[in-house]
BAKOLLO-316902 format. One line per 4 residues: number of its first residue (from 1); their letters; for each residue y, z, x of C-alpha. Coordinates in Angstrom, 2 decimals, m for minus. Each point is the difference from the previous one (the first is absolute). Example, Ala and Ser with C-alpha at 12.3 -4.5 7.8 and 13.67 -1.06 7.14 Angstrom:
1> AS> m4.50:7.80:12.30 ~ 3.44:m0.66:1.37
***
This chain:
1> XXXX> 28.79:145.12:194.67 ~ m0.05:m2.54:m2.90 ~ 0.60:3.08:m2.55 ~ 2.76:0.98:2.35
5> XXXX> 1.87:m3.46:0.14 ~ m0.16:m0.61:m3.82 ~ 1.14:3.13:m0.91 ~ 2.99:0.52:2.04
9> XXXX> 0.73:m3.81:m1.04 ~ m0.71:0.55:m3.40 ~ 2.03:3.35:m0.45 ~ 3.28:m1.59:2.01
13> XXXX> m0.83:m3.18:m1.96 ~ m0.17:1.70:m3.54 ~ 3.18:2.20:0.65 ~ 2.10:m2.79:1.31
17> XXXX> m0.58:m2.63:m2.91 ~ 0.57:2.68:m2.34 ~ 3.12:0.58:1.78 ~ 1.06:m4.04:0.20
21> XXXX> m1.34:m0.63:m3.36 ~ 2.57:2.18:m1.59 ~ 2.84:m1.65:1.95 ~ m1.30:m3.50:m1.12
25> XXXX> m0.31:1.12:m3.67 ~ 3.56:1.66:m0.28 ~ 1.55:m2.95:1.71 ~ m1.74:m2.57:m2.29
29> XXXX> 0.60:2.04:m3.57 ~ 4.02:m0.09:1.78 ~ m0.18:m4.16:0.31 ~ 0.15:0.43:3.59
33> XXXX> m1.98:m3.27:1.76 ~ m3.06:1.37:1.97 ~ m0.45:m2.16:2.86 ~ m3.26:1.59:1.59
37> XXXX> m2.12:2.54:m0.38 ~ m2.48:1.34:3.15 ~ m2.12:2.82:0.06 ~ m0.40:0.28:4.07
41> XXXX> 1.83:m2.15:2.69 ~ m0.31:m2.89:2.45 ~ m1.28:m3.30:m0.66 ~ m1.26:m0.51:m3.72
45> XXXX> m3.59:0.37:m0.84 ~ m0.42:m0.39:m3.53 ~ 2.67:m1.07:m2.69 ~ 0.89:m1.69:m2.73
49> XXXX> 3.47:m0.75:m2.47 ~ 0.77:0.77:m3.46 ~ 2.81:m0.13:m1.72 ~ 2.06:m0.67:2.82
53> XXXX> m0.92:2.74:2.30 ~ m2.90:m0.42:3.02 ~ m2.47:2.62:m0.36 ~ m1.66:0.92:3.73
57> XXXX> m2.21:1.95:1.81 ~ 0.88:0.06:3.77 ~ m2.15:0.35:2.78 ~ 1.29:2.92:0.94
61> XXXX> m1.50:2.43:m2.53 ~ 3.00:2.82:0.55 ~ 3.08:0.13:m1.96 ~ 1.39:m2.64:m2.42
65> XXXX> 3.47:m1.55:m1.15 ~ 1.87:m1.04:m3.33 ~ 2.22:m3.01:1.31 ~ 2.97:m0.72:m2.98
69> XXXX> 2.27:m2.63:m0.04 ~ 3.42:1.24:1.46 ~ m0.89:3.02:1.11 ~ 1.47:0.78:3.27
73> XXXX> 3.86:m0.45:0.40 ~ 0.09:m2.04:3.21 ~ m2.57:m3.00:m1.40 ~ 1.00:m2.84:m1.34
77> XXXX> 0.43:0.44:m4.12 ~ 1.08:m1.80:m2.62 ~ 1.48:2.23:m2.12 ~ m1.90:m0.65:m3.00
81> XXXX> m1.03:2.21:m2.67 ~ m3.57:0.66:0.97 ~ 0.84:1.37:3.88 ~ m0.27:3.51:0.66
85> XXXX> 3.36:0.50:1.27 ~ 1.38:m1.37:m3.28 ~ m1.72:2.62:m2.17 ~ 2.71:3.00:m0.80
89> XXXX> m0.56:3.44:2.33 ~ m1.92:1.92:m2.33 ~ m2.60:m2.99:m0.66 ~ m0.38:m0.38:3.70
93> XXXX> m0.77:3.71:0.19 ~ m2.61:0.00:m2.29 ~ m1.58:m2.86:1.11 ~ m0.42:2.12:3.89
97> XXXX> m0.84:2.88:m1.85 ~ m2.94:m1.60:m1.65 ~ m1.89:0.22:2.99 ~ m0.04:3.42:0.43
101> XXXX> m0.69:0.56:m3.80 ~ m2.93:m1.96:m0.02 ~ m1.07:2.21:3.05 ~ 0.51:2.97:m2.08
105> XXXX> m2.15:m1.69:m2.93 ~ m2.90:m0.68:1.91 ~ m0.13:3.78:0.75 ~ m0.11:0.88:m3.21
109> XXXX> m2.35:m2.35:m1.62 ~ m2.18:1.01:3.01 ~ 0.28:3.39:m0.78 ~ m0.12:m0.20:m3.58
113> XXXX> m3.21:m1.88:0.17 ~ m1.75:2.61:2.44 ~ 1.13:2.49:m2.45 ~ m1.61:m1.97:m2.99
117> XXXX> m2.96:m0.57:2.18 ~ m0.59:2.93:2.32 ~ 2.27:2.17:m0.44 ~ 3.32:1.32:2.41
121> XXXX> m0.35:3.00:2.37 ~ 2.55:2.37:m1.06 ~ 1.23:3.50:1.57 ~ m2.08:2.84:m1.66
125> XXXX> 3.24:2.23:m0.30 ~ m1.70:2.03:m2.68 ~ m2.52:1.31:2.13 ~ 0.89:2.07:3.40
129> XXXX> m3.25:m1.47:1.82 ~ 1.38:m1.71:3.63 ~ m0.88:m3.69:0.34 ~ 2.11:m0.32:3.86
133> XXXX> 1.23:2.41:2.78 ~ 2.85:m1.61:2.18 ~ m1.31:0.92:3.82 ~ 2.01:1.89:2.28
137> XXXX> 1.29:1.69:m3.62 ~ m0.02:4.28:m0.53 ~ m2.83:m0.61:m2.67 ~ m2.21:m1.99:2.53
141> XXXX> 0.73:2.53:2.54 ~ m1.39:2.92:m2.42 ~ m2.93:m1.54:m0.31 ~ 0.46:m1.88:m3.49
145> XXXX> m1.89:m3.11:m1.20 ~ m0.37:m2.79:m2.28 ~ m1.61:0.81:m3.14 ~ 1.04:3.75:m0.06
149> XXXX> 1.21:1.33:m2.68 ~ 2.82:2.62:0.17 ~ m0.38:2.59:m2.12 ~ 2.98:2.13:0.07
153> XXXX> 3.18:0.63:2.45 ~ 1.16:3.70:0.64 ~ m2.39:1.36:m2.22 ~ 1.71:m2.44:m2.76
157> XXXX> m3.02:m2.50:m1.73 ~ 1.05:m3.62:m0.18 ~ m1.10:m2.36:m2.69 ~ 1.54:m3.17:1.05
161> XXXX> 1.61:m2.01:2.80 ~ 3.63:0.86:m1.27 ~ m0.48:3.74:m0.31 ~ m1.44:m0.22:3.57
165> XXXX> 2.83:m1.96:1.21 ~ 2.86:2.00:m1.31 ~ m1.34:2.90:2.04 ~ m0.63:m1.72:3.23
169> XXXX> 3.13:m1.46:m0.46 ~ 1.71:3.18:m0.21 ~ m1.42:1.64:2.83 ~ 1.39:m2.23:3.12
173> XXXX> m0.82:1.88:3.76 ~ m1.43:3.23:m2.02 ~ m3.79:0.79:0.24 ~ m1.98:m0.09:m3.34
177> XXXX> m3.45:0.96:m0.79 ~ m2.22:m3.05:m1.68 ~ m3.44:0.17:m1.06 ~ m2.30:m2.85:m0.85
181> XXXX> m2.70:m0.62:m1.36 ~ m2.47:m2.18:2.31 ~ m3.30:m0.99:m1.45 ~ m0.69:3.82:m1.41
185> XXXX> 1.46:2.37:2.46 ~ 3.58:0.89:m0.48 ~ 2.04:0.30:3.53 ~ 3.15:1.05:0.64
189> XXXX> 2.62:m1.57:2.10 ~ 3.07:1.30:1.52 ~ 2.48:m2.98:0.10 ~ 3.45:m0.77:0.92
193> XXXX> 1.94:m2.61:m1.90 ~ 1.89:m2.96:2.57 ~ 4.04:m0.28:m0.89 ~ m0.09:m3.52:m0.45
197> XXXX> 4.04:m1.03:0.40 ~ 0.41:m2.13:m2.06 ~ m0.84:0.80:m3.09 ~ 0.85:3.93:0.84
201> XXXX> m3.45:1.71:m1.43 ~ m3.44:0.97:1.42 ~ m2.99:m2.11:0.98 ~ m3.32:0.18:1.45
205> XXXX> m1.21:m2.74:m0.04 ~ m2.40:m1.11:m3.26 ~ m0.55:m2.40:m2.30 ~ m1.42:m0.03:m3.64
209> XXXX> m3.41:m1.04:m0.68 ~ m0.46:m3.57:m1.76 ~ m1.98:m0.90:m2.43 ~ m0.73:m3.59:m2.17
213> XXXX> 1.75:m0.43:m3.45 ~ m1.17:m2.94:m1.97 ~ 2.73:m1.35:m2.81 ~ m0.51:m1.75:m2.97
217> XXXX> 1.31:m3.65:m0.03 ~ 3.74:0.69:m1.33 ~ m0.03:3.21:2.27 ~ m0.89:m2.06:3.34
221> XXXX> 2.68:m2.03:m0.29 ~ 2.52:2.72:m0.12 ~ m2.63:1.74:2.78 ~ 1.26:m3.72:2.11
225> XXXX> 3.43:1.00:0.00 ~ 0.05:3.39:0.24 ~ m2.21:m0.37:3.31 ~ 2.02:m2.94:1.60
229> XXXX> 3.27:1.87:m0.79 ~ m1.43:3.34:1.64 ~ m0.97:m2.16:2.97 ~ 3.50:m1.90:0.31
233> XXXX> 1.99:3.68:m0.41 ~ m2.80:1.59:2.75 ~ 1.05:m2.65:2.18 ~ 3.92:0.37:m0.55
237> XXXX> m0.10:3.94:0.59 ~ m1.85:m0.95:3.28 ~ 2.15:m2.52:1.23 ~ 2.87:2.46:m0.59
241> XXXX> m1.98:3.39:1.64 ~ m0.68:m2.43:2.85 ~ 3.64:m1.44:0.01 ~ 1.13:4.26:0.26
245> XXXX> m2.90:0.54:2.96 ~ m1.61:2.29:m2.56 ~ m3.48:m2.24:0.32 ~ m1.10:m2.42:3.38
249> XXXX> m0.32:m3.92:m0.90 ~ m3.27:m0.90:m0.97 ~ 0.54:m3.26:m1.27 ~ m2.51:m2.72:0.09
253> XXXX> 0.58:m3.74:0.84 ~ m1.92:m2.86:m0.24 ~ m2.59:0.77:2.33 ~ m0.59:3.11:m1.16
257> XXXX> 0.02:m0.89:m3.20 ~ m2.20:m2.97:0.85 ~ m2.63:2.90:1.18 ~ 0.44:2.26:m2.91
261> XXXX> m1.13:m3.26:m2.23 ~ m2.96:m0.07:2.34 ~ m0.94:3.62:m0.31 ~ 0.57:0.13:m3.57
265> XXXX> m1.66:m3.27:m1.07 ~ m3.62:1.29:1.41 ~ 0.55:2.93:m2.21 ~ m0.43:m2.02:m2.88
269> XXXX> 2.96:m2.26:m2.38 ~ 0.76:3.23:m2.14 ~ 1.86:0.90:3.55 ~ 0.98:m3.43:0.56
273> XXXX> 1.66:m0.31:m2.90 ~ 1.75:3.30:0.11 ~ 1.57:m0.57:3.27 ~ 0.83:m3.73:m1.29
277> XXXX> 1.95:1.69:m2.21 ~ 1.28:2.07:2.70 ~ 1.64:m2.44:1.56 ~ 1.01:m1.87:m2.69
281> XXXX> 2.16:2.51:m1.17 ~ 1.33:1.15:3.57 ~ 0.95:m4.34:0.95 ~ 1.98:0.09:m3.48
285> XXXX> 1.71:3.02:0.97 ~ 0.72:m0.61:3.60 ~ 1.73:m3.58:m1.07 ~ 2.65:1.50:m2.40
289> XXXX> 1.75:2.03:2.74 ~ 2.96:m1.51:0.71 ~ m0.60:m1.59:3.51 ~ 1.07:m3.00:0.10
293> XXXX> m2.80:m3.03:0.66 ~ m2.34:1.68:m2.78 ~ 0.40:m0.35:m3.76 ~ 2.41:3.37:m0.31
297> XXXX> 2.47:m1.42:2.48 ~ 0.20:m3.00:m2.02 ~ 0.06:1.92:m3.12 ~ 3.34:2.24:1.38
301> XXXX> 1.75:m3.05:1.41 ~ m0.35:m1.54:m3.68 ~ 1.20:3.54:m1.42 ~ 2.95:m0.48:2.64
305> XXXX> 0.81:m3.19:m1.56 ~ m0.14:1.28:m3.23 ~ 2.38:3.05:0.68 ~ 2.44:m2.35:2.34
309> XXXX> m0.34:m3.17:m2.65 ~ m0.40:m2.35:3.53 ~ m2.80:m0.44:1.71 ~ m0.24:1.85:3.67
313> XXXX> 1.41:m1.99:3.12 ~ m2.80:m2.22:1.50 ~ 0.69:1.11:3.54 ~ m0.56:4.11:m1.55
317> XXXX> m2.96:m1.00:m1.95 ~ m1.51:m1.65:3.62 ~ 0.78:3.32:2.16 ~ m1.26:2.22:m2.64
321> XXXX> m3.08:m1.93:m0.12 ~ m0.48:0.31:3.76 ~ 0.21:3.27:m0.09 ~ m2.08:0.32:m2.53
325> XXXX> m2.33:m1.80:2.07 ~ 0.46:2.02:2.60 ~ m0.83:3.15:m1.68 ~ m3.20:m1.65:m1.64
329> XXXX> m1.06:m0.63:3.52 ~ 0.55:3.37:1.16 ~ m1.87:1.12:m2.83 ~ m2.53:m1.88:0.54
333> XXXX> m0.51:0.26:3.55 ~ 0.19:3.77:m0.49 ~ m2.62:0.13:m2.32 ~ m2.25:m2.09:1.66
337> XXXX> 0.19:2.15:3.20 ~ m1.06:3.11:m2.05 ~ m2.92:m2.21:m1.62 ~ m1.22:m0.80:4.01
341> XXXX> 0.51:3.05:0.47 ~ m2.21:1.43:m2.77 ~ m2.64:m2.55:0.99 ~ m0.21:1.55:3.73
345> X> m0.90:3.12:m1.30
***
């Protein structure tokens, strides 16, 4: 239980300061006066001021908040130089943008690191061996399994994932003829490929086979970005499949986050870390959309501004924000149903 509660606190903890600090940097290197800065909320628990900013740690150990000077437009400002209102559009947008960038760098010093360390599990595309089979898929329903290896596909030998692809691919609703090779006995498979709409080819339903890949220390660092930008596109395609009903929401919220941490944290902190990460990269792509409330809709009303050359109507800015907040509810509430849901099972 102890492991559990430090580790969910520890990963949201890690994720969120990351995500606070970089707001608190950008605003400071912009001369904008940080008035506090909390990792958690509530009632203060431990703190202390420097340099005209108070440093906290709240009691409640979940979320955190960069407070500037002037940063809302219905408080009471002063107009003076070092207010975040009075900075010019395209500061203000890179001071909400820092957040999210500082998300993004966590990832990939986390990755780069396991990479340096360890090493980064990698698709095996140069190899035709089967590391998953989607259930309910025509290749599970043949009989196929993980760690077969296909051999060749209408009499045609494959060499690599793309050769075996391109065929598959090719061959929507028509029956082919696959052998593998599992442990030493070759068996053949008759197999027909799913239409899947929208991308207009063939599928049955397998992934490649993954193996580790250790870099060298410049190498790791490139490994960092190239793995936290595969993850951020990954998520974009889905969002969009699931936005055209092509895939069913799976999305996770906090609890169910919350009990991945758990899960993955007895597995040991090479896991941890990875799915710290993870999430990392998914908070600092989640706050640049452009919904208003989180660091993107702050970020477009700025743009606005900048466009326009006058700031957005107060009254505008407060109905977009409410339903902005309304949508973040919805989202959240949606989410957390699926995560009860998941737990019931």
């Amino acid at each position: 239980m102890l492991l559990t509660i430090f580790s969910i606190v520890f990963t949201f903890g890690l994720v969120i300061f990351f995500h606070e600090l970089g707001h608190l940097i950008a605003a400071k290197r912009m001369g904008v006066r940080v008035e506090k800065f909390s990792l958690g909320f509530g009632p203060e628990w431990l703190g202390f001021t420097k340099g005209g900013t108070r440093y906290v740690v709240s009691l409640i150990p979940v979320g955190g908040y960069v407070k500037m000077a002037g940063e809302y437009p219905g408080e009471k400002r002063k107009g003076t130089p070092d207010e975040f209102l009075s900075q010019k559009w395209w500061r203000r947008i890179l001071i909400v943008a820092s957040g999210p960038a500082m998300n993004f760098i966590l990832a990939i010093v986390i990755f780069s690191l396991m990479a340096f360390f360890v090493g980064i599990m990698i698709p095996h595309y140069e190899s035709t061996e089967v590391g998953s089979v989607i259930p309910e898929m025509p290749a599970e329903k043949a009989g196929m399994l993980e760690r077969d290896k296909i051999i060749s596909i209408d009499g045609k030998e494959v060499s690599n994932w793309k050769e075996m692809a391109e065929i598959i691919h090719s061959k929507p609703g028509e029956e082919i003829s696959i052998k593998i090779l599992r442990a030493k006995e070759e068996i053949p498979l008759k197999i027909i490929p799913q239409y899947d709409e929208v991308r207009g080819v063939g599928l049955i339903g397998i992934g490649p086979a993954w193996h580790t890949r250790k870099y060298n220390f410049i190498s790791s660092l490139f490994a960092g970005f190239e793995q936290t930008a595969f993850l951020i596109v990954l998520t974009l395609k889905y969002i969009w499949l699931m936005l055209l009903g092509a895939v069913k929401p799976a999305v996770a919220g906090p609890i169910g986050i919350a009990q991945m941490v758990a899960q993955v944290a007895r597995t040991g902190i090479y896991q941890l870390f990875s799915l710290i990460a993870i999430i990392s990269a998914g908070i600092g792509l989640f706050n640049l959309f452009p919904i208003p409330l989180l660091d993107g809709g702050h970020a477009m009303f700025y743009l606005v501004e900048g466009i326009t050359g006058k700031p957005l109507d107060e009254n505008k800015m407060k109905i977009a924000q409410t339903i902005g907040a309304a949508i973040i509810i919805f989202l959240l509430v949606l989410v957390t149903y699926q995560d009860i849901l998941r737990l019931r099972r």
